[in-house]
NUKOLVO-64695 format. One line per field, with one value per atom (N, C-alpha, C): residue number from 0; residue in one letter; atom name; x, y, z. Coordinates in steps of 0.02 Angstrom, whole numbers. Layout:
REM NUKOLVO-64695
pos = (NUM,...)
code = (a,...)
site = (CA,...)
east = (X,...)
north = (Y,...)
up = (Z,...)
//
This chain:
REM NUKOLVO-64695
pos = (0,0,0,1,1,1,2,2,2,3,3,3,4,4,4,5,5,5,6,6,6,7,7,7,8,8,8,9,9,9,10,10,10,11,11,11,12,12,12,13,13,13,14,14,14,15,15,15,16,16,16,17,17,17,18,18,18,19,19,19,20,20,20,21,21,21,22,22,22,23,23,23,24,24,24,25,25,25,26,26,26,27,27,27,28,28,28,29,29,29,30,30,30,31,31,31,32,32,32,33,33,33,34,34,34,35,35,35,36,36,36,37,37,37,38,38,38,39,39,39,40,40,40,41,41,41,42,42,42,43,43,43,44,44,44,45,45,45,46,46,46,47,47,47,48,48,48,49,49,49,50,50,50,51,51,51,52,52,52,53,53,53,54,54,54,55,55,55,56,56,56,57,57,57,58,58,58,59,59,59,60,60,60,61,61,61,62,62,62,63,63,63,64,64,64,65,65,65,66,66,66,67,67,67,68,68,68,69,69,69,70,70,70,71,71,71,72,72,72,73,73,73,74,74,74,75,75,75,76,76,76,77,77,77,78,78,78,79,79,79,80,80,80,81,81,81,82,82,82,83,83,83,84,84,84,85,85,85,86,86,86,87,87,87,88,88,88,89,89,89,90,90,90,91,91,91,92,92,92,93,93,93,94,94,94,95,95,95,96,96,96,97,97,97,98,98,98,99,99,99,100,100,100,101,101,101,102,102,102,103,103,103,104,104,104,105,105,105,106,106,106,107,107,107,108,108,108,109,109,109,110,110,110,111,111,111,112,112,112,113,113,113,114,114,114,115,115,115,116,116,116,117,117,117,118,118,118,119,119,119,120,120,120,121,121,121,122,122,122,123,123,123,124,124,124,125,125,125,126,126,126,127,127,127,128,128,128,129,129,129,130,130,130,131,131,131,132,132,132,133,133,133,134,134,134,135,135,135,136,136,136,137,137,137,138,138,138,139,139,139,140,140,140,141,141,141)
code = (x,x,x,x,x,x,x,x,x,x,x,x,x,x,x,x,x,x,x,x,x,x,x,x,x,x,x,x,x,x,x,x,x,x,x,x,x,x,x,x,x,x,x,x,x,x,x,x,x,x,x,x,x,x,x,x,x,x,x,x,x,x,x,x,x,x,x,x,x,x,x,x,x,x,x,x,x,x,x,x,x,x,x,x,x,x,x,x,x,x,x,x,x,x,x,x,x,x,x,x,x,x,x,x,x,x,x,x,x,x,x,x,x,x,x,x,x,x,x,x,x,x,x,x,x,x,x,x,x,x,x,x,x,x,x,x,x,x,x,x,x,x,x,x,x,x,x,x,x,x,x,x,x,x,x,x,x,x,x,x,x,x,x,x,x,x,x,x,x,x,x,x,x,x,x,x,x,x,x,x,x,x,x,x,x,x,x,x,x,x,x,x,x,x,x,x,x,x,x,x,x,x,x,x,x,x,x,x,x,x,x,x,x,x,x,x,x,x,x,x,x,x,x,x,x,x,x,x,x,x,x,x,x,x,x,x,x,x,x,x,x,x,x,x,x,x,x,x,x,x,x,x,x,x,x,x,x,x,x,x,x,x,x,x,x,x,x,x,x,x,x,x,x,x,x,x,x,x,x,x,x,x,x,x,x,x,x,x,x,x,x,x,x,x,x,x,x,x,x,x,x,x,x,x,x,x,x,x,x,x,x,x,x,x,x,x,x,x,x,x,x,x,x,x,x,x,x,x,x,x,x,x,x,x,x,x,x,x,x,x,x,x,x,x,x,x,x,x,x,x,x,x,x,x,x,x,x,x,x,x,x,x,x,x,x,x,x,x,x,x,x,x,x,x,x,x,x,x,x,x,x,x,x,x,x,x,x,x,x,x,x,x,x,x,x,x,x,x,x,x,x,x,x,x,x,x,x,x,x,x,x,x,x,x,x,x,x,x,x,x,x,x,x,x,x,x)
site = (N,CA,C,N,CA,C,N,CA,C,N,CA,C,N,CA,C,N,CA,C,N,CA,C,N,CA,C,N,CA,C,N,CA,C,N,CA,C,N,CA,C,N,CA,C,N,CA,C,N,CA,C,N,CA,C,N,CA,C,N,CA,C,N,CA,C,N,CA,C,N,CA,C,N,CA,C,N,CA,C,N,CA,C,N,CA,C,N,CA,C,N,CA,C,N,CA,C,N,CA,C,N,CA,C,N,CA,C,N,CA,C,N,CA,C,N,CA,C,N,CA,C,N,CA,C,N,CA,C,N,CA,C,N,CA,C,N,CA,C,N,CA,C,N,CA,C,N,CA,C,N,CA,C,N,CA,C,N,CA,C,N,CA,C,N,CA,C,N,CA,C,N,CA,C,N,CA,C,N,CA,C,N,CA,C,N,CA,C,N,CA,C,N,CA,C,N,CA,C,N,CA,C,N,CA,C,N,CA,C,N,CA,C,N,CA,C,N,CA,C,N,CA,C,N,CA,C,N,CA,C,N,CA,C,N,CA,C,N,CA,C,N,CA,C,N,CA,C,N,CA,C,N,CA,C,N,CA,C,N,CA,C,N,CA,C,N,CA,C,N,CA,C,N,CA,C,N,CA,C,N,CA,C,N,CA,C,N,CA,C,N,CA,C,N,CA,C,N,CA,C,N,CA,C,N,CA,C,N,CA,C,N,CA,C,N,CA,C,N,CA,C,N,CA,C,N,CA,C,N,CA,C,N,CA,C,N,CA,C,N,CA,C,N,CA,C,N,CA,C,N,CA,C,N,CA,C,N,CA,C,N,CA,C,N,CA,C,N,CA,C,N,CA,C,N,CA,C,N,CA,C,N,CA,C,N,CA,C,N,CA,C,N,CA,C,N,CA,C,N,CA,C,N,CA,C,N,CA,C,N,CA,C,N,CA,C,N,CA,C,N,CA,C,N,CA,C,N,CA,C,N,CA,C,N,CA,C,N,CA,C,N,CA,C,N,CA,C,N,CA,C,N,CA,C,N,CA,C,N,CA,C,N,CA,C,N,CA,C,N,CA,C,N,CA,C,N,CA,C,N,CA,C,N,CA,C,N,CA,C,N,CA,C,N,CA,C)
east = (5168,5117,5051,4996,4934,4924,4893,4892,4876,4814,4780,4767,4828,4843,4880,4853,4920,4990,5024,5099,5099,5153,5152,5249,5257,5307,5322,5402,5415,5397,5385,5352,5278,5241,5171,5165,5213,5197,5234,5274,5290,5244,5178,5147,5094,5067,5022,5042,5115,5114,5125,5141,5128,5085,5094,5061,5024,5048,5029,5096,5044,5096,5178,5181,5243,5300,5259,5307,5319,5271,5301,5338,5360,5406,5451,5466,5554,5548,5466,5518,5501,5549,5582,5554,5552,5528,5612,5637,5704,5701,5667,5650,5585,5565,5503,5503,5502,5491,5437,5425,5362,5380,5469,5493,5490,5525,5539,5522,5511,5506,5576,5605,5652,5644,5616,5632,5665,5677,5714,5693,5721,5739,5794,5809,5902,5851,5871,5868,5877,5821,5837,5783,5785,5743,5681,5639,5568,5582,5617,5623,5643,5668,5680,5625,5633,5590,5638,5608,5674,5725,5750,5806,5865,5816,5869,5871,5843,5834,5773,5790,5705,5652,5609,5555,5511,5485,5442,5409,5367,5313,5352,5428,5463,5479,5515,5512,5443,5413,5331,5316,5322,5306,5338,5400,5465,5461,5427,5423,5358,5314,5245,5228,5245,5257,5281,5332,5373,5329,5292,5252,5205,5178,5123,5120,5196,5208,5199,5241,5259,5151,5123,5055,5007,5030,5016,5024,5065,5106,5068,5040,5004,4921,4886,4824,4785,4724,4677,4656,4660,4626,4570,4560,4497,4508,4556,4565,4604,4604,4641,4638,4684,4726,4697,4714,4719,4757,4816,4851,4798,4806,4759,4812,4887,4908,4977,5013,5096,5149,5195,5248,5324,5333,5393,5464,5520,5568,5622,5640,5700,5775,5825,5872,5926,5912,5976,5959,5973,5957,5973,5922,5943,5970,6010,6028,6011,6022,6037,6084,6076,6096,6105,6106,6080,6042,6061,6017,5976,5906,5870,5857,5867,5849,5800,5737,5680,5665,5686,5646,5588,5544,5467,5475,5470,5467,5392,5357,5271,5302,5278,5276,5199,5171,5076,5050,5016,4995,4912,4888,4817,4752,4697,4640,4620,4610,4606,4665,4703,4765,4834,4886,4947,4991,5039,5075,5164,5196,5246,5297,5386,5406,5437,5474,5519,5579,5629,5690,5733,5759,5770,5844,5893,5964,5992,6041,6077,6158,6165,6243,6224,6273,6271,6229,6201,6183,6122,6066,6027,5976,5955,5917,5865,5804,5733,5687,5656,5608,5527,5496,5430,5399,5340,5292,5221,5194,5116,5087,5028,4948,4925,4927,4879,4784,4737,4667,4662,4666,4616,4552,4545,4483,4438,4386,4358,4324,4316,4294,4225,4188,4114,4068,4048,3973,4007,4054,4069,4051)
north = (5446,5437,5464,5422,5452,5523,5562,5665,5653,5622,5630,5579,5547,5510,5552,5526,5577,5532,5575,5552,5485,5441,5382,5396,5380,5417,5351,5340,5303,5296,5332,5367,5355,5355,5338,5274,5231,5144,5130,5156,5138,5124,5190,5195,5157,5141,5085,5022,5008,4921,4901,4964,4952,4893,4856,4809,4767,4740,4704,4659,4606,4579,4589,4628,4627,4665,4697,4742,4674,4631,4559,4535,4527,4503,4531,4607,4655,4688,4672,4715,4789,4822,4876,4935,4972,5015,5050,5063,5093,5161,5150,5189,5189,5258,5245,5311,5281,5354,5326,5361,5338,5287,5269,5228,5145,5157,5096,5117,5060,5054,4989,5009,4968,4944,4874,4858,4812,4792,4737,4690,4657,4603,4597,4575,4565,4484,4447,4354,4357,4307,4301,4224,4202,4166,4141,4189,4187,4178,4206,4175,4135,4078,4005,3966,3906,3844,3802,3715,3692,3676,3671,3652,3709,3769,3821,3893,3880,3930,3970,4019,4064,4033,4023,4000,4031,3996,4025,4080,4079,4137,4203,4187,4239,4279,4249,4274,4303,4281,4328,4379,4374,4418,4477,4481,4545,4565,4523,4549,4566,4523,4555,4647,4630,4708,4763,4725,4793,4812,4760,4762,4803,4783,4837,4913,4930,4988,5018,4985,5014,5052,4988,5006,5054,5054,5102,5172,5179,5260,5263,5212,5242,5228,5210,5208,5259,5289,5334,5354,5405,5410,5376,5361,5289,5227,5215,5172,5118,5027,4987,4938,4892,4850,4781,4716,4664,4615,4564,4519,4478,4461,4433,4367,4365,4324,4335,4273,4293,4241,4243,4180,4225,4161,4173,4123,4122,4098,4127,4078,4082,4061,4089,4066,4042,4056,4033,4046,4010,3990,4079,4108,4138,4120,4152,4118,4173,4154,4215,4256,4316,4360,4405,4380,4386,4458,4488,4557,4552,4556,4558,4606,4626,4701,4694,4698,4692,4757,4744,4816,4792,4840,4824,4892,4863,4914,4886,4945,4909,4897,4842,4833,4852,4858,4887,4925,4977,5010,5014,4979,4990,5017,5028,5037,4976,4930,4858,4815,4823,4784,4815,4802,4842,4747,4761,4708,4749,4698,4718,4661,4691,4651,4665,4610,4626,4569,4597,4570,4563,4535,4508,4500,4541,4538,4534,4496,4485,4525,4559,4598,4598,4586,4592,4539,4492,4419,4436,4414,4406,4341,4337,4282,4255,4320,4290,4329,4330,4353,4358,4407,4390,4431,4406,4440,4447,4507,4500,4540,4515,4543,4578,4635,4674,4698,4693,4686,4746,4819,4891,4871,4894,4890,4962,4981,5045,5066,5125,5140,5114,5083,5047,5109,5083,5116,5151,5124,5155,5119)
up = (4712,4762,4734,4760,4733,4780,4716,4732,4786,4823,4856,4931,4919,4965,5027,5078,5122,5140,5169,5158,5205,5159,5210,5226,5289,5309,5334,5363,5401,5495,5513,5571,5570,5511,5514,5494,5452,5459,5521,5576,5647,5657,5667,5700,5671,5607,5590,5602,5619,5614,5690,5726,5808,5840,5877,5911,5850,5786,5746,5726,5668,5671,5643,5595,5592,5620,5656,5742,5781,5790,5814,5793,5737,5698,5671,5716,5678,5629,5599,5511,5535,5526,5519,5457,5445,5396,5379,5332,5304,5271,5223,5170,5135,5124,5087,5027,4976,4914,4883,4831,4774,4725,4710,4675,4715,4777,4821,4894,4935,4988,5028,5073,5101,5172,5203,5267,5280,5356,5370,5430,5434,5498,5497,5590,5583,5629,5596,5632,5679,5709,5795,5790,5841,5851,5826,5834,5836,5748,5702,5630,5603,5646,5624,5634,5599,5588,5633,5653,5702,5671,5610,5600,5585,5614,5625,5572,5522,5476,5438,5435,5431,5390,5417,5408,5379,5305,5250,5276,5324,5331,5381,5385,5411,5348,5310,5222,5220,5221,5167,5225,5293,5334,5335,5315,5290,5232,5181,5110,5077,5111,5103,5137,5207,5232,5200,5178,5127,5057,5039,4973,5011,5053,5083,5082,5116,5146,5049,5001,4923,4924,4900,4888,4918,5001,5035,4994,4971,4941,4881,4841,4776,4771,4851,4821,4851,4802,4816,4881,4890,4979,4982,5052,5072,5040,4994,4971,5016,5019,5059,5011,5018,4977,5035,4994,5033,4991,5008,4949,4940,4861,4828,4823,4789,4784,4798,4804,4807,4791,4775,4760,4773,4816,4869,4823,4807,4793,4854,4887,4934,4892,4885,4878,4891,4976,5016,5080,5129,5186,5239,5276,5316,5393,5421,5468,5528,5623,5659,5627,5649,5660,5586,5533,5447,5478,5429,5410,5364,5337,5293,5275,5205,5178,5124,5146,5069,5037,4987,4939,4903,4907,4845,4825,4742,4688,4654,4619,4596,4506,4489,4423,4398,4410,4390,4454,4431,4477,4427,4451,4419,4458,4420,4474,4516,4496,4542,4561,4534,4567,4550,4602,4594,4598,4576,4568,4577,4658,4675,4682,4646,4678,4725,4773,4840,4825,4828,4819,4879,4893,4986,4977,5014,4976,5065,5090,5150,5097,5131,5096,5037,4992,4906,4879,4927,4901,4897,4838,4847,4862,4919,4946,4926,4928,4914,4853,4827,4791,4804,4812,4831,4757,4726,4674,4725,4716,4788,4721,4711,4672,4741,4749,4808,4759,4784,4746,4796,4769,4777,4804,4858,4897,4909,4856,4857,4930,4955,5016,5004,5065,5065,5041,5014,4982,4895,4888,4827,4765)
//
């Protein structure tokens, strides 16, 4: 974690993703260290597309989050992040009631950009893959 960052806790991304969107959408906070970050969704409804199975931006909405919460933990105080880019590989269809477990681990932690992945595993299987470019956003006037 950056020295000077204050702690990002599971209790304080509750409380940051409160009444946003991905409290709308279940993901869950699991785990958070300086190595990995772990959340989830358990399938329901609102994460299908109509032919019944989770729907692309339910994937990036669980795995981007989790990339979030990772970057959260290593940037500079005053510092904020925004995704710059991302590529999603699904590998297998989620269904109701499916547990989603995303981990983001950072492959670069730089001054302008951190680069994370999130690996999306239902039981032993792994499902999805997300890569997110997050672009370091310096506090204004810096």
């Amino acid at each position: 974690m950056a020295e000077d960052q204050p702690q990002i806790s599971i209790e304080s991304i509750r409380g940051r993703i409160e009444d946003s969107f991905p409290a709308d959408m279940g993901v869950e906070p699991l785990e958070l260290t300086d190595e990995r970050c772990r959340g989830r969704i358990v399938v329901d409804r609102r994460h299908l597309h109509p032919g019944g199975l989770v729907h692309g931006g339910a994937w990036v909405a669980l795995a981007d989050s989790v990339a979030a919460w990772q970057t959260f933990r290593h940037l500079p105080r005053g510092h904020d992040f925004t995704t710059a880019e991302m590529k999603l590989n699904v590998f297998a269809g989620g269904r109701p009631g499916d547990e989603l477990i995303a981990t983001a681990e950072h492959l670069h932690v730089g001054r302008s950009t951190h680069v994370v992945e999130v690996r999306v595993h239902c039981g032993d299987r792994l499902v999805a893959n997300l890569l997110v470019t997050q672009l370091v956003l310096a506090p204004r006037g810096e």
